[in-house]
C-alpha positions in Angstrom: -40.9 63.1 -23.5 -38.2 65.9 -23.3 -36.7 64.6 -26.6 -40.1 64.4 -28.5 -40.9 68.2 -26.9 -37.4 69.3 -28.7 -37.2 67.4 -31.6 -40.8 67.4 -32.9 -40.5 71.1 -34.3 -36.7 70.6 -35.1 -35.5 70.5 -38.3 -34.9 66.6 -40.0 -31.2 66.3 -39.3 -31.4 67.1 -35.6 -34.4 64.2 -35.9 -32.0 62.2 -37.6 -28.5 62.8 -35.2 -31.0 61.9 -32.4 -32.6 58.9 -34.0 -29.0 57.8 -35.7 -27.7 57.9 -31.6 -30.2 56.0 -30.0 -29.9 53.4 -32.4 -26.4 53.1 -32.4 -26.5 52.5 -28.6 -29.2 49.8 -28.7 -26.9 48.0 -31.7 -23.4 48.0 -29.7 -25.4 46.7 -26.4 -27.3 44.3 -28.5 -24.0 43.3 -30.7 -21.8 43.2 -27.5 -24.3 40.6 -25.8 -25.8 38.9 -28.2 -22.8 39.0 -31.4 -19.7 39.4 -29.7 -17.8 38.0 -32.4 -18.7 40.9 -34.5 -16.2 43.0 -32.5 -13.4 39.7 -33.2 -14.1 40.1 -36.6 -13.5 43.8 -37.1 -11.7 44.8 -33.6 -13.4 47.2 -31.1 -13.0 50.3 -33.2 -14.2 48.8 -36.4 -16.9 46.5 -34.9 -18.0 50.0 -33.4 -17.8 52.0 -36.9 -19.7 49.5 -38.5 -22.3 49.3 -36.0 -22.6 53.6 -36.8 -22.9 53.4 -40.0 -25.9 51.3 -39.7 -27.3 53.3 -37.0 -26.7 56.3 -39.1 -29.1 54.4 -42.0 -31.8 53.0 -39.4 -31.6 56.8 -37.7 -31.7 58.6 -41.4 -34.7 56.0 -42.5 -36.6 56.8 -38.9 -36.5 60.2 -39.5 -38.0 60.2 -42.8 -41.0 57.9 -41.4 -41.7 60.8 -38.7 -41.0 63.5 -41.5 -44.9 63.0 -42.1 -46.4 63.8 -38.6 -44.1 65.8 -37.4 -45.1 68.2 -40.2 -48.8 67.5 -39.5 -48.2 68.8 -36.2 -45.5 71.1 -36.4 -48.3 74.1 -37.4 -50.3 73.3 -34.4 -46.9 73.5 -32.2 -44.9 75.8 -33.5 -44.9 79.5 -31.1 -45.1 77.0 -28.2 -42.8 76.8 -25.6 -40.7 73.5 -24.6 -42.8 73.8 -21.6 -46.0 73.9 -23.4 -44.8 71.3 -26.0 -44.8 68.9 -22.9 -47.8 69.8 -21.5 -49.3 68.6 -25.3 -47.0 65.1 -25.0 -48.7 64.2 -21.7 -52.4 65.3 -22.3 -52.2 63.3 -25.8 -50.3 60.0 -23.6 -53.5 60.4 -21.6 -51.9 63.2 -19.3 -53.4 66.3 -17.4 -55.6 68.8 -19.6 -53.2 71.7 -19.9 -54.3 74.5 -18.3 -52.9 77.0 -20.9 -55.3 77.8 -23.4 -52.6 77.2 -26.2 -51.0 74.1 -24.9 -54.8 72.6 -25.0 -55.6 73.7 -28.8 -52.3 72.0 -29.4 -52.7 69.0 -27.4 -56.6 68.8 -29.1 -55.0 68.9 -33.0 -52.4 66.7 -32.0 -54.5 64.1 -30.7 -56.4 64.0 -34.1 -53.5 64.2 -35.8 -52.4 60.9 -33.8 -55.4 59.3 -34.0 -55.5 59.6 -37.9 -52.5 58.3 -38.0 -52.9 55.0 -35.6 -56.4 54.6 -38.0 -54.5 54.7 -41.1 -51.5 52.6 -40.0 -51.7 49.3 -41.8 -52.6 45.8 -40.3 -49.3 44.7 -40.3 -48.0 47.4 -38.4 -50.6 47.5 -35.7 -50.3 43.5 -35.1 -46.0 43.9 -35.1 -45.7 45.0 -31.0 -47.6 41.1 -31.1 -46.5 38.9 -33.0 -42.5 40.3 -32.0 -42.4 39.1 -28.3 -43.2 35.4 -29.7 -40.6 35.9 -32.4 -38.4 36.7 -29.7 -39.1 34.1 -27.8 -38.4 31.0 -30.6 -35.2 32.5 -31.4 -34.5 32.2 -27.6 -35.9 28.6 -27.3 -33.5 27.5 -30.4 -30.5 29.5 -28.8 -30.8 27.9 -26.0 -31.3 24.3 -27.0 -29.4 23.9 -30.2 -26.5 26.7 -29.8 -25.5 29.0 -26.9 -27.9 29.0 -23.6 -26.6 32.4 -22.6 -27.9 33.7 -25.4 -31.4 31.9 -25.5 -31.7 33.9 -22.0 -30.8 37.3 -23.8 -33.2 37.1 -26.3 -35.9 35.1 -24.0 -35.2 39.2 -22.2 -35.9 40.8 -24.8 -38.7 38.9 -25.7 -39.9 39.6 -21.9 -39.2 42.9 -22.1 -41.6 43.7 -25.3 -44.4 41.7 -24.2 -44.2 44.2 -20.6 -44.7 47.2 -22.8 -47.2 45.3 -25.1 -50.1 45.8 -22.8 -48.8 49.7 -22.2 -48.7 50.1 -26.0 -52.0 48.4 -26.5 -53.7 50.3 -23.5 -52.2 53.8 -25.2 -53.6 52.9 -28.5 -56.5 52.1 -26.9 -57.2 54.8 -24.6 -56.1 57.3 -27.6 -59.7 57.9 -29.3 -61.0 58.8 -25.5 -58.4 61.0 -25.2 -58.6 63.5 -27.9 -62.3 63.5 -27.4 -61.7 64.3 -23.7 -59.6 66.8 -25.4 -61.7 68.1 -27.6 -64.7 68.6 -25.1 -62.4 70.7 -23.1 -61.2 73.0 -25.7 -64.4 73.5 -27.0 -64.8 77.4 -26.8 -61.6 77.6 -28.8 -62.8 78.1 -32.6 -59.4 76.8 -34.6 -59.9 73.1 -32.2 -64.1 72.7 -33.2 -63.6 71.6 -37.0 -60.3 70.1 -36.3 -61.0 66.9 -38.3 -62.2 68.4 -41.5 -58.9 70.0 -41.7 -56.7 67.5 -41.1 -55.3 66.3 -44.1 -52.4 63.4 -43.9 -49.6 62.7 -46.0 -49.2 59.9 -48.9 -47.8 56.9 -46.9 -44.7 55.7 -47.1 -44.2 52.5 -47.7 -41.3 52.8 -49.7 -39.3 54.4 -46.9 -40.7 51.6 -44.1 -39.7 48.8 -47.1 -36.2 50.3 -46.8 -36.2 50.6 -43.5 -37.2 47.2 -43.2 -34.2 45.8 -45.7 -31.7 48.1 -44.1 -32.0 46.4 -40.5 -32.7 43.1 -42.5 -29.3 43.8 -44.1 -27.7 44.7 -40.9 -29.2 41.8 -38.7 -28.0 39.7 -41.7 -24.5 40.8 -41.4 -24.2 40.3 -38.1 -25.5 36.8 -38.0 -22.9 36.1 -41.2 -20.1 37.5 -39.1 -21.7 35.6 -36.4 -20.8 32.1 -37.7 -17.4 33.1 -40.0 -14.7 32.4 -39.5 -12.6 35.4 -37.7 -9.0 36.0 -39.0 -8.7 32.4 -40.5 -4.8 32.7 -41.0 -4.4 33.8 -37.3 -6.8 31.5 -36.2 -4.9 28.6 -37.7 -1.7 29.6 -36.2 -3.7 29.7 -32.6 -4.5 26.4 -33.0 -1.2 25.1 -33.4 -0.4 26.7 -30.6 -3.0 24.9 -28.8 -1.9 21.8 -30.3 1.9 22.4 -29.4 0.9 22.8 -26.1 -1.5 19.3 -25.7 0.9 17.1 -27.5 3.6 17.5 -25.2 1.9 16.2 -21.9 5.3 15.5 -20.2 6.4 19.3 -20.5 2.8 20.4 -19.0 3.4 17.9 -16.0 5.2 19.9 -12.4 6.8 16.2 -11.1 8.5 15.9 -14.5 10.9 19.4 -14.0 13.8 17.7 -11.8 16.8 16.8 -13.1 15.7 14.1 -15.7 13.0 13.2 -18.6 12.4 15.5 -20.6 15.5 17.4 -21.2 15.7 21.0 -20.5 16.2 21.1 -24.4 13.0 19.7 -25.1 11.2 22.9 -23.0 13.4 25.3 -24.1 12.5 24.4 -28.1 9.4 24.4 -26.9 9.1 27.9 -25.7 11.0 29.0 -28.8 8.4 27.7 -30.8 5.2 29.3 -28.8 7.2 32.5 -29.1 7.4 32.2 -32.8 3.9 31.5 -33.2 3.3 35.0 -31.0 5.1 37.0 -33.4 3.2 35.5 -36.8 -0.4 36.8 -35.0 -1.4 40.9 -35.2 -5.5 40.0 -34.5 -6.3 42.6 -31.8 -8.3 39.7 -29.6 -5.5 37.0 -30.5 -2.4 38.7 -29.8 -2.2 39.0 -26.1 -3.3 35.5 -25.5 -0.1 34.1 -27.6 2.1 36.4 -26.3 1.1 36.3 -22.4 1.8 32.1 -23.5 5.1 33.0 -24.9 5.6 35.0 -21.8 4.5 32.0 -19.2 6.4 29.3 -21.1 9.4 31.3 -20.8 8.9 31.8 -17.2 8.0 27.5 -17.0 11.9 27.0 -18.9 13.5 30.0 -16.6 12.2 27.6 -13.4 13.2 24.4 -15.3 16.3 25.5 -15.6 16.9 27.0 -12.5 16.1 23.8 -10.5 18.6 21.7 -12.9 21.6 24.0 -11.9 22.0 21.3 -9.4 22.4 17.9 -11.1 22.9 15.7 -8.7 19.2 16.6 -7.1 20.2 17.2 -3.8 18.1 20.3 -3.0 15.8 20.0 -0.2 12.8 18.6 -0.8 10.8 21.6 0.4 12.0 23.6 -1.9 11.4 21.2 -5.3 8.0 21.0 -4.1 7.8 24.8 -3.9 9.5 24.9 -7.5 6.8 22.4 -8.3 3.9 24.1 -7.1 5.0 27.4 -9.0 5.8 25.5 -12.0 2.0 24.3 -12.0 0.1 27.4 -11.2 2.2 28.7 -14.6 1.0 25.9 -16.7 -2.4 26.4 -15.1 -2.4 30.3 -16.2 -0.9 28.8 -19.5 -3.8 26.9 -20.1 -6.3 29.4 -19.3 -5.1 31.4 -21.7 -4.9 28.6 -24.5 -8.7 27.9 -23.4 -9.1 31.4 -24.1 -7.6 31.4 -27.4 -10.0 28.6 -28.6 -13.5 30.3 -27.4 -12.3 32.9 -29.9 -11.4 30.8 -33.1 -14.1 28.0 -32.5 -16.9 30.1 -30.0 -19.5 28.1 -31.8 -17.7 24.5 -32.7 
């Protein structure tokens, strides 16, 4: 309400910072729920940079659609106050008659305005705010059976969440031709608001615009879903998964009752560990990198223990404290595992 009151009379780049803002916050909490991998392909900053420059287009397009009634209405508010400018937003939303004599003109050529505008809109248009939710919905029901059930619930939300405004937006649209007869009856005695209809006079369309608009957020949706199923940082990815496979082929370094004095050699888990640190240092991928080298880290910490507990090759500690050197020994190969699970939901999220 307060942002239509500023913006309506505002010049088109303060429409189109405020357009390009609110759809760069819907894409990053859209992108972070529903395409994560977007911000693995490009990193936080440059998932985030690619995210504005689309918002910048959507917000640029937007701005051009309401270039044509904002200038339709612009004579009839301009002199107003911001206080009186919302006085006309909530009598045309089916609000309060303003009291103030040029708040009700206003609100009476806006509502024409409007309603010329919802009569002209074409069919598509009108029957989008229906057929949406159900789109919504199938992408959900496919999510959720054939790929990723988290994500069927997200869109199945966002699906729920347009079909609650759809009988707002229908009631509105309804109630709209009511309205601005409601308030043309009350400014009556006002001679500018009698003839208001005979000198109303809209715009061309523009469908060119809304056909860019349309293949600009086709193009970004697009991109997303492409980035979606590619594969991020292949070369890193690839040295992830020898990790991972350095790490499952060695069972009997992974196993606590196997660190005494014995089978396998302390030379075995100390090559090992060399190796996992080498394959740390080969990977710069912002969401790879920590995983490896917090790996590196714990098997260094598993051969530190191993090594410690063979000082004494004859075994004679007491068995209390093997078992403690045991029990720490796991809960790193636990915490080393977590991480190598951690590494694969990243390179293979949708394997």
């Amino acid at each position: 309400m307060i942002v239509w009151a500023r913006t309506v009379v505002a010049p088109w780049w303060v429409r189109w910072l405020v357009n390009s803002a609110i759809a760069a916050v819907v894409l990053v909490a859209l992108s972070a729920v529903l395409f994560p991998t977007l911000y693995y392909s490009f990193g936080w900053l440059g998932g985030l940079l690619v995210l504005l420059v689309f918002g910048l287009a959507v917000g640029a397009l937007m701005a051009r659609l309401q270039t044509s009634i904002a200038n339709s209405c612009a004579p009839a508010l301009t002199g107003l106050d911001l206080q009186q400018r919302t006085q006309v937003y909530k009598a045309v939303r089916g609000g309060p008659v303003p009291d103030d004599p040029r708040a009700l003109a206003a609100a009476a050529r806006v509502g024409v305005i409007s309603l010329a505008f919802q009569r002209r809109a074409p069919r598509w248009q009108k029957t989008t705010r229906w057929w949406a939710p159900v789109l919504y919905v199938v992408i959900g029901v496919i999510e959720f059976l054939l790929r990723d059930p988290r994500q069927g619930l997200v869109w199945t939300a966002v699906a729920l969440f347009f079909a609650i405004l759809l009988p707002v937006q229908t009631r509105r649209s309804r109630r709209l031709p009511h309205t601005v007869e409601r308030l043309r009856a009350a400014a009556s005695e006002i001679p500018e608001v009698v003839d208001v209809e005979d000198t109303v006079v809209l715009p061309p369309r523009r469908m060119r615009t809304t056909v860019l608009l349309l293949l600009v957020l086709g193009l970004a949706f697009g991109t997303v879903l492409y980035l979606w199923g590619f594969p991020r940082h292949a070369p890193d990815c690839r040295t992830a998964d020898k990790v991972v496979d350095l790490i499952y082929t060695q069972p009997k370094l992974l196993d606590a009752n196997l660190i005494t004095p014995g089978d396998p050699a302390l030379s075995r888990y100390q090559d090992w560990s060399n190796q996992l640190q080498d394959y740390a240092r080969q990977v710069t991928a912002a969401d790879l990198a920590p995983h490896l080298h917090r790996i590196a880290e714990l098997s260094a910490q598993a051969v530190a223990l191993v090594a410690d507990l063979r000082k004494d090759p004859a075994g004679s500690l007491p068995p209390d404290i093997v078992s403690d050197r045991q029990a720490a020994y796991q809960k790193i190969i636990n915490e080393l595992i977590s991480e190598d699970d951690a590494l694969n939901a990243i390179c293979h999220a949708h394997s």
